[in-house]
Residue, then its C-alpha position, 0 to 999 in steps of 0.5 A: x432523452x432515451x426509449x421512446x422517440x417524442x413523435x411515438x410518444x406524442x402518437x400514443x398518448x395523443x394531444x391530451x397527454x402534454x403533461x404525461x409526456x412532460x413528465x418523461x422527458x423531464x424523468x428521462x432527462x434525470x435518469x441520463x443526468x444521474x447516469x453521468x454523474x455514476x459514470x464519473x463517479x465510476x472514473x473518480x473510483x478507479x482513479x483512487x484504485x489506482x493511486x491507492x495501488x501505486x501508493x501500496x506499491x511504495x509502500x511495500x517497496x520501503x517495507x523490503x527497503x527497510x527489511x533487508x536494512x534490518x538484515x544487515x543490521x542483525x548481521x553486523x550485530x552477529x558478526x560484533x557479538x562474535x568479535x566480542x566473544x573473540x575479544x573475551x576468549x582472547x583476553x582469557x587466555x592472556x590472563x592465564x598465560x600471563x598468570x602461567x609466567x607469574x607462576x613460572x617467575x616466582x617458582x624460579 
């Protein structure tokens, strides 16, 4: 029970007020019930906080995981499309030069 002690409660309320003081032990006895169950409650919330922020935080560690997978990817993409282009220059200038001796055989 919180405040006022019983003995200074029953002295200002004197013997007739049985039922008035009662009725505080019985509020106070609710205001100290509801005041645990907020201070769990309270315990219960900072828990989540913290399993929500570790959650974030794998999270986020997979988001760069999967973000610098996606460079490599777009890198090895590049480096193919600048092999491609080699390949295409390359099979150019074979045709050309192979058309060059075509030409040179059979003008000779």
């Amino acid at each position: 029970m919180r405040g006022l002690s019983s003995f200074t409660l029953f002295l200002l309320l004197g013997t007739g007020g049985k039922a008035v003081y009662d009725h505080y032990v019985d509020l106070s006895n609710r205001l100290d019930t509801f005041a645990d169950r907020l201070s769990e409650l309270d315990k219960v919330t900072a828990l989540s906080v913290r399993e929500l922020a570790i959650e974030q935080k794998h999270l986020n560690e997979q988001m760069q995981r999967q973000s610098e997978q996606i460079e490599r990817q777009i890198e090895q993409m590049q480096r193919l499309s600048e092999q491609m282009q080699c390949q295409g220059e390359l099979q150019r200038d074979i045709q050309a030069l192979a058309m060059e001796m075509r030409t040179k055989l059979f003008t000779e």
